[in-house]
C-alpha positions as CSV (number, residue, x, y, z in Angstrom):
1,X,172.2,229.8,57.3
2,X,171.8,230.7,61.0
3,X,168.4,228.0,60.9
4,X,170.6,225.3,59.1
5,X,173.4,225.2,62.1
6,X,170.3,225.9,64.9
7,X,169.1,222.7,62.8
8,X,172.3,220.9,62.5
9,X,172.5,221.0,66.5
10,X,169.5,219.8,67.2
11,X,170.0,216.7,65.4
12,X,173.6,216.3,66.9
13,X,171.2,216.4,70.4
14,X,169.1,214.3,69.3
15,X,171.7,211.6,68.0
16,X,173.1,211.5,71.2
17,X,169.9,211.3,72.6
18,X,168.4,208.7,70.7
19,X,171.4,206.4,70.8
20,X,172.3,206.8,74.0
21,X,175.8,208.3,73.4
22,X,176.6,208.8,77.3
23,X,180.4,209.8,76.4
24,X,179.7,211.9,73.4
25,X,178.9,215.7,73.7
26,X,177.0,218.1,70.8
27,X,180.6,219.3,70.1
28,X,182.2,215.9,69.9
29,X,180.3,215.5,66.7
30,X,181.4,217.0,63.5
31,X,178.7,218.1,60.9
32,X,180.4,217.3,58.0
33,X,182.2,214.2,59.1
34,X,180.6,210.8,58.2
35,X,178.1,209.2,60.4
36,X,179.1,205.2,59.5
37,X,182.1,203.9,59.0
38,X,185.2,206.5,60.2
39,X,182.9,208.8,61.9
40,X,181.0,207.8,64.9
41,X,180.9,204.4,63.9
42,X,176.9,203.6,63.6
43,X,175.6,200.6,62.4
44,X,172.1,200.3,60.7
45,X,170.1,199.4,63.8
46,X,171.5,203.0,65.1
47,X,169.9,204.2,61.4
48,X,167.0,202.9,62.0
49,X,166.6,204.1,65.5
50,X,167.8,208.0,64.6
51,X,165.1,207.6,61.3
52,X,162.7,207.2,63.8
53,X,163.8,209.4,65.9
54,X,163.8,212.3,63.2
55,X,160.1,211.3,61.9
56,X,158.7,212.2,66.1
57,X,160.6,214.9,66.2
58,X,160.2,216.6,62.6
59,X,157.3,214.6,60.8
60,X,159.9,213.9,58.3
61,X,159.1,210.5,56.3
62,X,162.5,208.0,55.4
63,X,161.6,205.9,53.1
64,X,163.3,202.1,52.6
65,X,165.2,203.3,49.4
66,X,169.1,202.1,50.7
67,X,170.9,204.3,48.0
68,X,169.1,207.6,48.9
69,X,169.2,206.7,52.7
70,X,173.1,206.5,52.3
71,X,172.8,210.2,51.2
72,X,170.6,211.2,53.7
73,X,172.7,209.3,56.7
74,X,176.1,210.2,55.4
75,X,176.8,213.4,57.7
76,X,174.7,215.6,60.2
77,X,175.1,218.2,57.4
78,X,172.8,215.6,54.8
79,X,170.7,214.9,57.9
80,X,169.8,218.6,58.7
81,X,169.4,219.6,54.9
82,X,167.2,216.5,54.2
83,X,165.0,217.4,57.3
84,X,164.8,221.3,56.3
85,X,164.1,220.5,53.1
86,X,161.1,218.0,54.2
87,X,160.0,218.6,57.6
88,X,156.4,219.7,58.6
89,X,156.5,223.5,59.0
C-alpha cells in the first residue's frame, strides 16, 4: 500500500505540475475526491494535458474510449491504480 500513496503523490505533483496549479500544493489535493466537476474543477483540455503527462512519465497508454477515461480521471486514487496497474516496470 506504501507504493500506492508513494504513487498517488507523485501524480498529485505532477498535476500541479503539468497544469500549472501555481496556488495549489500536493496536500491541497485530496486522493479520493473528484478531479472534474466539485473537485479541482478540470476541464478536458486539463485531461488531455495530465494524459499526456502520465504517458512521459509512466509509459502508460490512455486510450480515446470517453466512458473508461471517466473512470480513470475520476480521482487521483483511479489515476494512481490505473497507472500501477499499467505502467512500464
Amino acid at each position: 500500500m506504501a507504493d500506492l500513496t508513494e504513487l498517488e503523490t507523485e501524480i498529485k505533483a505532477i498535476i500541479i505540475e503539468a497544469l500549472l496549479l501555481e496556488d495549489v500544493a500536493v496536500e491541497d489535493i485530496v486522493t479520493a475526491d473528484p478531479l472534474f466537476d466539485t473537485g479541482l474543477g478540470l476541464d478536458s483540455i486539463d485531461a488531455l494535458e495530465l494524459a499526456i503527462a502520465l504517458e512521459e512519465r509512466f509509459g502508460v497508454t490512455i486510450d480515446d474510449d470517453p466512458d473508461r477515461n471517466q473512470q480513470i480521471f475520476a480521482s487521483v486514487a483511479s489515476l494512481a491504480s490505473f497507472v500501477d496497474a499499467n505502467r512500464s516496470k
